[in-house]
N, CA, C and O atoms as a DFTB+ gen file, in Angstrom:
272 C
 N C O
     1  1      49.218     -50.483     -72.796
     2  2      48.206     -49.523     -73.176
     3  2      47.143     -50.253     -73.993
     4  3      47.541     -50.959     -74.920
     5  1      45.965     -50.170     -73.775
     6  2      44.636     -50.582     -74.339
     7  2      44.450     -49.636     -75.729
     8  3      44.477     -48.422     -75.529
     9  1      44.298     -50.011     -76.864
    10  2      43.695     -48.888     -78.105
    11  2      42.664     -49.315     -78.625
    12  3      42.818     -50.511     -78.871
    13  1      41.490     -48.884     -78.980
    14  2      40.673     -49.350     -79.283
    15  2      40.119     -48.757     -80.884
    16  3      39.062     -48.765     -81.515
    17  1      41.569     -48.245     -81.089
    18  2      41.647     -48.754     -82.752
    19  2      41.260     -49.552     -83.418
    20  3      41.211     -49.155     -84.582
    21  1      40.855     -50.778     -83.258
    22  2      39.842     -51.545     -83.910
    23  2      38.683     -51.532     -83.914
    24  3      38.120     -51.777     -84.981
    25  1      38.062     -51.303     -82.980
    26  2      36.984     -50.520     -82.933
    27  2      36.363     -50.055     -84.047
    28  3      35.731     -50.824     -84.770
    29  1      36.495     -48.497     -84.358
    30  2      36.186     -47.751     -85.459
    31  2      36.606     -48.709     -86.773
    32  3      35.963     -48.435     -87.787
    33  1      37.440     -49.626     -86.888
    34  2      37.339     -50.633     -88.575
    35  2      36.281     -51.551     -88.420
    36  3      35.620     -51.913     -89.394
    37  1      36.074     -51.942     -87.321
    38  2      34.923     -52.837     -86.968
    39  2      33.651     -52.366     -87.477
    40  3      32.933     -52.933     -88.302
    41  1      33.465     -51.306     -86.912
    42  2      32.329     -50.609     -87.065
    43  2      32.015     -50.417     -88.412
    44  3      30.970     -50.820     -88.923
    45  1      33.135     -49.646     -89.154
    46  2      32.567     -49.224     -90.570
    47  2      32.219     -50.131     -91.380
    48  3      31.407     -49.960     -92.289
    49  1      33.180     -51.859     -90.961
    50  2      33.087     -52.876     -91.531
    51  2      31.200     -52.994     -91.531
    52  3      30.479     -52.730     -92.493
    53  1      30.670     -53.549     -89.911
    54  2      29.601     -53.323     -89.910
    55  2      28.491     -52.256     -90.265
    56  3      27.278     -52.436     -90.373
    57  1      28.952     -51.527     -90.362
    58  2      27.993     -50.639     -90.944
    59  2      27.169     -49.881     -90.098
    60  3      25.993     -49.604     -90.331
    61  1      28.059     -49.433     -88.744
    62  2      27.198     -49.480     -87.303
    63  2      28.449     -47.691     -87.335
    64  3      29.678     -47.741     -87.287
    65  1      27.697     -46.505     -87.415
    66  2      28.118     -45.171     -87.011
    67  2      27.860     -45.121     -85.532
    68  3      27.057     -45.802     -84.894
    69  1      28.871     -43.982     -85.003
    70  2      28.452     -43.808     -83.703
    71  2      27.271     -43.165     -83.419
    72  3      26.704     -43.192     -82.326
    73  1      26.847     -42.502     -84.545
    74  2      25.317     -41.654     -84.340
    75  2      24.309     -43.073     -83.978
    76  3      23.559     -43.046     -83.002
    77  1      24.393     -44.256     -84.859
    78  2      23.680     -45.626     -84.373
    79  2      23.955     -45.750     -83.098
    80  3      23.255     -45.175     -82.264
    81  1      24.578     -46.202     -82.890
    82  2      25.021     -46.596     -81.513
    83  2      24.433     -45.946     -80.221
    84  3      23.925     -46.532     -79.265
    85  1      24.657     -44.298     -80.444
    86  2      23.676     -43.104     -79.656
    87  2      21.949     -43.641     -79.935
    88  3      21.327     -44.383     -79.175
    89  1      21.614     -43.256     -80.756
    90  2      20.291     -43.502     -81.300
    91  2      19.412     -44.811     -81.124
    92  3      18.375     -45.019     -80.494
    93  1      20.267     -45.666     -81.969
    94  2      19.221     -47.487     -81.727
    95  2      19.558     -47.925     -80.368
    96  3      18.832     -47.990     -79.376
    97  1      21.076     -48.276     -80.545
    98  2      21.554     -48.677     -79.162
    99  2      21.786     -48.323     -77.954
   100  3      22.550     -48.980     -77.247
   101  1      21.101     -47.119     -77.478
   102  2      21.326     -46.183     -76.744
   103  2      22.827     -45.955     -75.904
   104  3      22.717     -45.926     -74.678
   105  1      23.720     -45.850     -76.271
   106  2      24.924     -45.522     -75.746
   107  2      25.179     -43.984     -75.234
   108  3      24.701     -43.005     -75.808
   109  1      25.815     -43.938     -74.335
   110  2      25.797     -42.530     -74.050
   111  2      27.137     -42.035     -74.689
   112  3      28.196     -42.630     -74.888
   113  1      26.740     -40.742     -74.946
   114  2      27.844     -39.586     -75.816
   115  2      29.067     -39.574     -74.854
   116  3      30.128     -39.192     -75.347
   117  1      29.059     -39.952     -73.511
   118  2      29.980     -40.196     -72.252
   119  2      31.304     -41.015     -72.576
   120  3      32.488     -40.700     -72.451
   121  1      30.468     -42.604     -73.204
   122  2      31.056     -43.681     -72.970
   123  2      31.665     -43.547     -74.831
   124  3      32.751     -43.900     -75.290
   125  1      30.610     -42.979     -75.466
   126  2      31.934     -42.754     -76.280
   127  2      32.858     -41.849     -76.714
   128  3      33.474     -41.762     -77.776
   129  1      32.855     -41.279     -75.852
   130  2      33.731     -39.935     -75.709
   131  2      35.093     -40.940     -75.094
   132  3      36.268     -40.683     -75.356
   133  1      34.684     -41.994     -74.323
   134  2      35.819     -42.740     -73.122
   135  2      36.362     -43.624     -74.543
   136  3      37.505     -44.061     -74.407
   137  1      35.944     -43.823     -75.380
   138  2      36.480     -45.076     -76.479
   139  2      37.284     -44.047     -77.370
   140  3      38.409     -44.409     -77.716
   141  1      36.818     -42.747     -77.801
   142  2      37.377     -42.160     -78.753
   143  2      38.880     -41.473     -78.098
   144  3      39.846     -40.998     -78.695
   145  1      38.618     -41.642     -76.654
   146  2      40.093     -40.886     -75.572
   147  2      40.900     -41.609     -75.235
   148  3      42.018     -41.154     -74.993
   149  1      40.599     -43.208     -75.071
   150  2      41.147     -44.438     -75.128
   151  2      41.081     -44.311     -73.370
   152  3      42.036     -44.574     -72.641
   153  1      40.134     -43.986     -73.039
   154  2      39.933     -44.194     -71.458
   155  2      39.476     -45.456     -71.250
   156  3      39.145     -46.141     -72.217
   157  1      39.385     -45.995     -69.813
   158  2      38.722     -47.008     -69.351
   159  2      37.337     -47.210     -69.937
   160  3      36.720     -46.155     -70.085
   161  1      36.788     -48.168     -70.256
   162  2      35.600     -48.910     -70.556
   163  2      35.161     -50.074     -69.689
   164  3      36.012     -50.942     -69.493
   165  1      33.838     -50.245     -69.082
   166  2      33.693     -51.097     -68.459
   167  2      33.611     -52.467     -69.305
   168  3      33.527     -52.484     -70.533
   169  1      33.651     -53.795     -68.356
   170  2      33.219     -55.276     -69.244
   171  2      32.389     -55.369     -69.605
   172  3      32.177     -56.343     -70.327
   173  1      31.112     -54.188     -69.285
   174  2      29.690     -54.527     -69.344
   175  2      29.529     -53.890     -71.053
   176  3      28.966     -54.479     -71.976
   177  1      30.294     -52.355     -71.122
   178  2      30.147     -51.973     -72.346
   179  2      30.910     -52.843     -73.467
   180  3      30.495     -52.957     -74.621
   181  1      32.033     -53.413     -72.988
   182  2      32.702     -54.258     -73.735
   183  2      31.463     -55.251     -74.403
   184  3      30.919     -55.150     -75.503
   185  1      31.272     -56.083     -73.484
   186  2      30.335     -56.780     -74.009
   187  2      29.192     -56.905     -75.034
   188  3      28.881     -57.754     -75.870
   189  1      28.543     -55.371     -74.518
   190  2      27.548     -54.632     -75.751
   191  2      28.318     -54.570     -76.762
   192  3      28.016     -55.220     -77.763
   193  1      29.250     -53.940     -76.744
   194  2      29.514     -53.537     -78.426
   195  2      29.815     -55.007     -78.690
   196  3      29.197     -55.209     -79.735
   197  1      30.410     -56.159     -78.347
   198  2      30.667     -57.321     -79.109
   199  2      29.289     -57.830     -79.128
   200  3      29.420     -58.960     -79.598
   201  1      28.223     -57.669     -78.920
   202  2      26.884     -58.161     -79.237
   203  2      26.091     -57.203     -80.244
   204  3      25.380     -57.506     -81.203
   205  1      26.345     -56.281     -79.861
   206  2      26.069     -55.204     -80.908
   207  2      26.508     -55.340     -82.526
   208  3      25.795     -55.262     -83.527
   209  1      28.117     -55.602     -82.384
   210  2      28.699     -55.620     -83.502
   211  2      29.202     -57.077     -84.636
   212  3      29.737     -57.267     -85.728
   213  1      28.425     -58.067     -83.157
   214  2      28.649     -59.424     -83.785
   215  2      29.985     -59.854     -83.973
   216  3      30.459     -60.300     -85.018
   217  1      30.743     -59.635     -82.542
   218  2      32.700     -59.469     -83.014
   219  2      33.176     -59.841     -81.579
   220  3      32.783     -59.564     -80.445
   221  1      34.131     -60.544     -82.076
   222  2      35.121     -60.492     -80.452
   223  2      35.935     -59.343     -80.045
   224  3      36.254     -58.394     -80.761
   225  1      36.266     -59.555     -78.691
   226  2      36.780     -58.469     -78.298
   227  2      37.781     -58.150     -79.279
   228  3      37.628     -57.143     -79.970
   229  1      38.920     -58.984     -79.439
   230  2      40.197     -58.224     -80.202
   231  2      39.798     -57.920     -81.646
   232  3      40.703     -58.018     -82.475
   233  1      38.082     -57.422     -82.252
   234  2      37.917     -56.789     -83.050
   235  2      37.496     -55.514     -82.282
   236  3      37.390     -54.570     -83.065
   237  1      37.295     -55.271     -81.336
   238  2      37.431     -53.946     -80.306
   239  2      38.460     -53.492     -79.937
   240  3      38.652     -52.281     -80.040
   241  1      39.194     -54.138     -79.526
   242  2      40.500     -53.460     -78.774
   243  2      42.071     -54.160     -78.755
   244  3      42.025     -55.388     -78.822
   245  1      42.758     -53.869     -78.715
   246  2      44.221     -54.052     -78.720
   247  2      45.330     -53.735     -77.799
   248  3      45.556     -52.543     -77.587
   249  1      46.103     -54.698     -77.180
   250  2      46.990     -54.272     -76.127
   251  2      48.169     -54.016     -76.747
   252  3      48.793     -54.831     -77.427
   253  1      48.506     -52.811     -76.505
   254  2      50.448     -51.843     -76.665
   255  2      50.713     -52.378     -75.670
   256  3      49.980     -52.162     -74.705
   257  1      51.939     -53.340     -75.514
   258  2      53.212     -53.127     -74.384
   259  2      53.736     -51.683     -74.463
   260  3      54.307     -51.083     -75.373
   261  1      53.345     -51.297     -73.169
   262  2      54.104     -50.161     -72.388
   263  2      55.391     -50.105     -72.867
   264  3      55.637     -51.103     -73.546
   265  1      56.556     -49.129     -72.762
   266  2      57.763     -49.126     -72.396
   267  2      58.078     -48.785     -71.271
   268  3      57.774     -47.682     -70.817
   269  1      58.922     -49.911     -70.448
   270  2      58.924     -49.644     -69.312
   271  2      60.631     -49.251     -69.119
   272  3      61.064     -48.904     -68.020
């Protein structure tokens, strides 16, 4: 499972709200509706927010081993 629980510490670290993100960075209310549900995200948005936020991915996101 993907969480993108880091994410939101990232952010506050930076100082970057999701209202920013909507507003300067134009993100759609869509895609973060998909981060706050822990849905799929494309590489492309991946990418933005690590340029956006000045961070590598695993300050975005985090892999759970499943239980299988």
């Amino acid at each position: 499972m993907i969480s993108y629980d880091p994410l939101w510490d990232t952010m506050k670290q930076r100082g970057i709200t999701t209202y920013a993100l909507i507003k300067t960075y134009s993100f759609s209310k869509g895609t973060l509706d998909s981060l706050k549900q822990g849905r799929n995200i494309s590489t492309a948005t991946l990418n933005d927010l690590c340029n956006i936020l000045d961070c590598d991915v695993q300050d975005i996101l985090k892999h759970i081993k499943d239980d299988m």
